[in-house]
BAKOL-596353 format. One record per residue (C-alpha): residue number from 1; residue in one letter; x, y, z. Coordinates in Angstrom, 3 decimals. Each point is the difference from the previous one (the first is absolute). Example, Ala and Ser with C-alpha at 12.3 -4.5 7.8 and 13.67 -1.06 7.14 Angstrom:
REM residues 2
{num = 1	residu = A	xx = 12.300	yy = -4.500	zz = 7.800}
{num = 2	residu = S	xx = 1.370	yy = 3.440	zz = -0.660}
REM end
This chain:
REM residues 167
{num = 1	residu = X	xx = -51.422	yy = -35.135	zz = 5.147}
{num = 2	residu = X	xx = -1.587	yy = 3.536	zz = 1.183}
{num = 3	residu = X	xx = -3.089	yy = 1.426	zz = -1.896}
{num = 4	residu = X	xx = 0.681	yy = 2.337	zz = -2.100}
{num = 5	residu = X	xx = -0.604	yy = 3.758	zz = 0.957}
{num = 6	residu = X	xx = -3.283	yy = 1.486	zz = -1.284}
{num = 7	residu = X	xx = 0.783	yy = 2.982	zz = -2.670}
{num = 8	residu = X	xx = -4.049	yy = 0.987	zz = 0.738}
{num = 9	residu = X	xx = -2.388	yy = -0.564	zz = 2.613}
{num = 10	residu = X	xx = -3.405	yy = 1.400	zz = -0.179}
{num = 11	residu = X	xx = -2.396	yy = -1.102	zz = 2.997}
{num = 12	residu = X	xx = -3.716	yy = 0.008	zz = -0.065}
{num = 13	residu = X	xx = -2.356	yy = -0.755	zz = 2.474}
{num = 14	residu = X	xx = -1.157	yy = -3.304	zz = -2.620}
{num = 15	residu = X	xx = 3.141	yy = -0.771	zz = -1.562}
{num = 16	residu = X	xx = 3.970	yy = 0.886	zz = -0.220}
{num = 17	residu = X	xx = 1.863	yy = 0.336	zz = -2.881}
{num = 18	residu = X	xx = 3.698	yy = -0.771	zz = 0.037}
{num = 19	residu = X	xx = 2.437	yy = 0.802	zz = -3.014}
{num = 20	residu = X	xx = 3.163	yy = -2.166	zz = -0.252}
{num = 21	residu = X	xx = 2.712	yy = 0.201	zz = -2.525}
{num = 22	residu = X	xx = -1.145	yy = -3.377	zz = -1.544}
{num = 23	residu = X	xx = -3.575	yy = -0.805	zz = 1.362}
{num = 24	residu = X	xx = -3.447	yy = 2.313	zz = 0.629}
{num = 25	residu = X	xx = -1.967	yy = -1.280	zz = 3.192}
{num = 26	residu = X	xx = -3.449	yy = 0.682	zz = 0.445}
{num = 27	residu = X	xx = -0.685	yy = -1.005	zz = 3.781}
{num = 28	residu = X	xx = -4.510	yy = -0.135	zz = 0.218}
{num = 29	residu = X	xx = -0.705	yy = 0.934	zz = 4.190}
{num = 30	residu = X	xx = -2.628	yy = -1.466	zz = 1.985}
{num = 31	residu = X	xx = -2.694	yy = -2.480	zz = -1.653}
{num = 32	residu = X	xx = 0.201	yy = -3.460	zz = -0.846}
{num = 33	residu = X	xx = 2.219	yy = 0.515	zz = -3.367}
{num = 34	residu = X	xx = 2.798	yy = 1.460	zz = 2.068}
{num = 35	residu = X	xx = -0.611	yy = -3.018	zz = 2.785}
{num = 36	residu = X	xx = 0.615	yy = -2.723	zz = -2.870}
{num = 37	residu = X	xx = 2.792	yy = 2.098	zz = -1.198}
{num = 38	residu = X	xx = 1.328	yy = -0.117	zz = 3.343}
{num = 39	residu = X	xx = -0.376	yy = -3.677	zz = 0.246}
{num = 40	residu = X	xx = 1.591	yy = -0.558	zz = -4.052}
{num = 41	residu = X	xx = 3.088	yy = 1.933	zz = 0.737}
{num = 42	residu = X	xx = 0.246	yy = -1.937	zz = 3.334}
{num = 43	residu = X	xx = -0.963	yy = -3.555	zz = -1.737}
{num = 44	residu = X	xx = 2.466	yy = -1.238	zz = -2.370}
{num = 45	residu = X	xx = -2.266	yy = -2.784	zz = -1.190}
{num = 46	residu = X	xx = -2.755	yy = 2.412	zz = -0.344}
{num = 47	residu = X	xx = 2.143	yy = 2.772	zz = -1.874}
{num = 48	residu = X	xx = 1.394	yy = -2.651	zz = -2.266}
{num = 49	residu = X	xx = -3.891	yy = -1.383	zz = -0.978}
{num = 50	residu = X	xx = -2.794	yy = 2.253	zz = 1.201}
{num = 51	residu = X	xx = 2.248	yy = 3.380	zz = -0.303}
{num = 52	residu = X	xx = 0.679	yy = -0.708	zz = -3.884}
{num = 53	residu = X	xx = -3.498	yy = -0.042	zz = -0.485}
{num = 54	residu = X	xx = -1.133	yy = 2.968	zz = 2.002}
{num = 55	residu = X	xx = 3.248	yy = 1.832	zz = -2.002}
{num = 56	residu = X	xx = -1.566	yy = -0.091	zz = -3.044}
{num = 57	residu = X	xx = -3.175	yy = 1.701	zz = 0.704}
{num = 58	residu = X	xx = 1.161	yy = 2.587	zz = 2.292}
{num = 59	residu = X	xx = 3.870	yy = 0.161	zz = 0.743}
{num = 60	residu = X	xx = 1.085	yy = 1.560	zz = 2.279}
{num = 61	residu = X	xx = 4.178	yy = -0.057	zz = 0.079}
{num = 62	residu = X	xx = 1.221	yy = 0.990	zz = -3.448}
{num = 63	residu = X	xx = 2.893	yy = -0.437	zz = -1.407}
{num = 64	residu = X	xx = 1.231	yy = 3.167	zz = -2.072}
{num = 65	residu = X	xx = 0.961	yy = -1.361	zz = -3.375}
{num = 66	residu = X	xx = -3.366	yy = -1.584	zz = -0.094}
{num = 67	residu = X	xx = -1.310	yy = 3.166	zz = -0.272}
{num = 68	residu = X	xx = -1.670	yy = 1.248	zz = -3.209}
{num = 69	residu = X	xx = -0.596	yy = 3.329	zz = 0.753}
{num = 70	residu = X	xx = -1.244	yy = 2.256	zz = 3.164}
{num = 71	residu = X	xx = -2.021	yy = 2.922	zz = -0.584}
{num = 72	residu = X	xx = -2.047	yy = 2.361	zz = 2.269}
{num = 73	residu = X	xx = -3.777	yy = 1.846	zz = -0.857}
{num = 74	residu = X	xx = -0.923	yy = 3.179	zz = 1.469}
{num = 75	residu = X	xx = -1.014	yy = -0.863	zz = 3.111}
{num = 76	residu = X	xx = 2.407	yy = -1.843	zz = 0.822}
{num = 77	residu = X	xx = -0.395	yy = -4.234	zz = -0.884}
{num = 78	residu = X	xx = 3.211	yy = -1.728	zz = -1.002}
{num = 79	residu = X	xx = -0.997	yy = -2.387	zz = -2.683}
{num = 80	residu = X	xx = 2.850	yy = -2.766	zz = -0.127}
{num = 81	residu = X	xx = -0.136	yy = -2.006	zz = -3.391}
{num = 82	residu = X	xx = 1.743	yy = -3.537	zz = 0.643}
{num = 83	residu = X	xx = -0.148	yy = -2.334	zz = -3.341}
{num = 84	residu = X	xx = -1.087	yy = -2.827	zz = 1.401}
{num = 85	residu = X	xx = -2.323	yy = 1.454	zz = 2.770}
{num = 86	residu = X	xx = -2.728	yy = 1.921	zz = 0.457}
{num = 87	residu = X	xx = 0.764	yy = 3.617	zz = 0.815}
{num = 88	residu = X	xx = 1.119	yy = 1.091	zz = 2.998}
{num = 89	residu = X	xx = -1.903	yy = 3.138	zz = 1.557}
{num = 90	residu = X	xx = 1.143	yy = 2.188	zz = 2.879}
{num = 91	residu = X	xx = -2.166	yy = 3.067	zz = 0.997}
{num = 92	residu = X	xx = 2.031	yy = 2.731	zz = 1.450}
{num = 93	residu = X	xx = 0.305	yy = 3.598	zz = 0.855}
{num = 94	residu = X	xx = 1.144	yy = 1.754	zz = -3.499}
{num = 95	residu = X	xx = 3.030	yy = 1.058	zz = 1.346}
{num = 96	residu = X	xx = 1.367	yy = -3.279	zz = 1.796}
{num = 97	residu = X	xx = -1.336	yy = -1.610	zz = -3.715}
{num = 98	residu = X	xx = 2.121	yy = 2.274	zz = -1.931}
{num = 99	residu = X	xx = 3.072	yy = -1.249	zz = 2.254}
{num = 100	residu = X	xx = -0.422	yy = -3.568	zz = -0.296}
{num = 101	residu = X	xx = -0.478	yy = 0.005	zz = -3.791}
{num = 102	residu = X	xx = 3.192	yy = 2.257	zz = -0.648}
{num = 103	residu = X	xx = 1.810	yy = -2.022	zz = 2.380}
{num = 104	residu = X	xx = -1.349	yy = -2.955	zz = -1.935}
{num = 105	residu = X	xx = 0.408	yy = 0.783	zz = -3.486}
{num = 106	residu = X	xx = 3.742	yy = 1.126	zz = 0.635}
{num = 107	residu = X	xx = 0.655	yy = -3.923	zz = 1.778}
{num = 108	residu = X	xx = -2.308	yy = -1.799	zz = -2.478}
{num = 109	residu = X	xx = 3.083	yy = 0.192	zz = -3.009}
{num = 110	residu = X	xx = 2.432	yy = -0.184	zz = 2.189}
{num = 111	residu = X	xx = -0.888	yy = -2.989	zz = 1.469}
{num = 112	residu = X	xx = -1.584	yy = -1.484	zz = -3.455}
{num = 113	residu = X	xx = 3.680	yy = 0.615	zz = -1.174}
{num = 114	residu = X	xx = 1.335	yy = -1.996	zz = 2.906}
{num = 115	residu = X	xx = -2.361	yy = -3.216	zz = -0.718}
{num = 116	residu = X	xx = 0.684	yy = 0.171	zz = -3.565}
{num = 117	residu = X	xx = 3.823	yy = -0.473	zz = 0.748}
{num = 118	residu = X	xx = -0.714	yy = -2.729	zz = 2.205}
{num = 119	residu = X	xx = -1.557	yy = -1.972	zz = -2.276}
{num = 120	residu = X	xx = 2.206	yy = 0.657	zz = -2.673}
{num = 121	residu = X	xx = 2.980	yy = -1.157	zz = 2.452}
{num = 122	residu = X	xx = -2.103	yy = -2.730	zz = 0.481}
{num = 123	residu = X	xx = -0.471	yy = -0.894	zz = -3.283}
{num = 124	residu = X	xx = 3.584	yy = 0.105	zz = -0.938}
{num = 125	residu = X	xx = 0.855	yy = -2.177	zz = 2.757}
{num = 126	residu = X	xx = -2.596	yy = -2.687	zz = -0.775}
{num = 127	residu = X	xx = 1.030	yy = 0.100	zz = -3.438}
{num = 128	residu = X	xx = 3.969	yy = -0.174	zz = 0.919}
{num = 129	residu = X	xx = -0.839	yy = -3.329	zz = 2.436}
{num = 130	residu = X	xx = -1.772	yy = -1.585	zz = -3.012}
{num = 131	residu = X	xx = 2.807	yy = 0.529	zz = -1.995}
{num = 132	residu = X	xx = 2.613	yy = -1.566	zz = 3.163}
{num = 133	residu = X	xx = -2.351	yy = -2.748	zz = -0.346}
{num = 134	residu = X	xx = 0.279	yy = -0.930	zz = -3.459}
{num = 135	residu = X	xx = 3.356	yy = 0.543	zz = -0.018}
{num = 136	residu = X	xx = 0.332	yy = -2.812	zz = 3.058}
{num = 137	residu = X	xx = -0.599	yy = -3.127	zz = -2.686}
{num = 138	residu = X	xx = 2.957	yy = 0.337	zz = -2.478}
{num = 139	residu = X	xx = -0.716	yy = -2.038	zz = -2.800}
{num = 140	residu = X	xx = 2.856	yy = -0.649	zz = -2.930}
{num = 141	residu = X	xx = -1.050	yy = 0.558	zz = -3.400}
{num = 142	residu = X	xx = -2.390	yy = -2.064	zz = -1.603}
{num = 143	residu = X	xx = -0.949	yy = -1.905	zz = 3.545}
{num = 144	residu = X	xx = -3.650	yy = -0.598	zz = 0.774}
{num = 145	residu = X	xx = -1.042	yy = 1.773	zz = 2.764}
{num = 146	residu = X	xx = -1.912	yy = -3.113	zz = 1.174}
{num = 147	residu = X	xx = 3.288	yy = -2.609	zz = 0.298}
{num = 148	residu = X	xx = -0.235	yy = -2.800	zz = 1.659}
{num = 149	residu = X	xx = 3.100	yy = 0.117	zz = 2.456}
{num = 150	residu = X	xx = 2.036	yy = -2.810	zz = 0.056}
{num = 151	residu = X	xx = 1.580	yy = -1.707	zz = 2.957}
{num = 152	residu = X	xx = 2.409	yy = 1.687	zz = 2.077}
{num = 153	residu = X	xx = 3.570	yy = -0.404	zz = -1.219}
{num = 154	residu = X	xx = -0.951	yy = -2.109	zz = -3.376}
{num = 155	residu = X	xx = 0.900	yy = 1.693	zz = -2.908}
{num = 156	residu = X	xx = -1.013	yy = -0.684	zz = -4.059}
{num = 157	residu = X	xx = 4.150	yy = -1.514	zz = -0.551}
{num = 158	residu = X	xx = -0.306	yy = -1.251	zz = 2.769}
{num = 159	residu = X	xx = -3.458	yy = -2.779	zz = -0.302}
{num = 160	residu = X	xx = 0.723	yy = -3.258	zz = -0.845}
{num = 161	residu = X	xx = -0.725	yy = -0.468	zz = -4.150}
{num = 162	residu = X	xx = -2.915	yy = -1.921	zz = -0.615}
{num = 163	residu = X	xx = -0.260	yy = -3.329	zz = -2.181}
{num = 164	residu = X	xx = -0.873	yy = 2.315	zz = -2.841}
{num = 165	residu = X	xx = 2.685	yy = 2.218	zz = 0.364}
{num = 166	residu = X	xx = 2.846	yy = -2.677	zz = 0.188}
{num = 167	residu = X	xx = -1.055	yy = -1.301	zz = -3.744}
REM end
């Protein structure tokens, strides 16, 4: 599957910012953080462990309808609130700022939106295969739900009477 085209690049010489219609990715340059990131994205294993752990104190790929709100000061730092993060900051010229937070805060709802529906579909169709489910044991009225089956083919008429039966 080919990546998805950037909407908004924005290259410095210690990091690159890249807008996507779903995702924000913050790409450090140079250094040993950007080395481990290297080797994380690289790493399965290492993404799956070590990456969830460096994610929550500094992430770095962000998906948009995680995104609390993105606002910009005067001089031009993005502050990135993420609920269960810290912060996110990205210094930047004023102007490039001013881009990347109206470019983000017209995705943000849109793509909140978009989750939202997902997980209501979602929802709906765990609830419908519950119901498939319970409908799979048919019970007549007044059976136990906890019958003890009977041997194939034998039938109540059919079972011998017992001594105290036949008096």
């Amino acid at each position: 599957m080919p990546e998805a085209q950037a909407l908004l690049v924005i290259d410095k010489p210690h990091l690159t910012v890249k807008l996507y219609e779903k995702m924000l990715k913050i790409d450090l340059k140079g250094g040993f953080k950007n080395e481990l990131e290297e080797a994380l994205e690289n790493t399965p294993v290492l993404r799956e462990t070590i990456g969830s752990m460096l994610a929550i104190f500094a992430p770095l790929h962000v998906r948009l309808c995680d995104i609390e709100s993105a606002q910009m000061d005067k001089q031009g730092k993005i502050t990135i609130k993420l609920p269960r993060h810290r912060d996110v900051t990205i210094p930047l010229e004023p102007k490039e700022a001013k881009k990347l937070v109206d470019k983000l805060n017209e995705l943000i709802p849109i793509e909140k939106e978009r989750e939202l529906d997902r997980i209501i579909k979602e929802h709906k169709l765990g609830v419908r295969e519950r119901e498939l489910e319970k409908e799979e044991v048919p019970l007549t009225s007044g059976e136990s739900p906890l019958r003890i089956p009977t041997a194939p083919g034998v039938l109540e008429e059919e079972r011998e009477p017992s001594e105290e039966q036949e008096k």
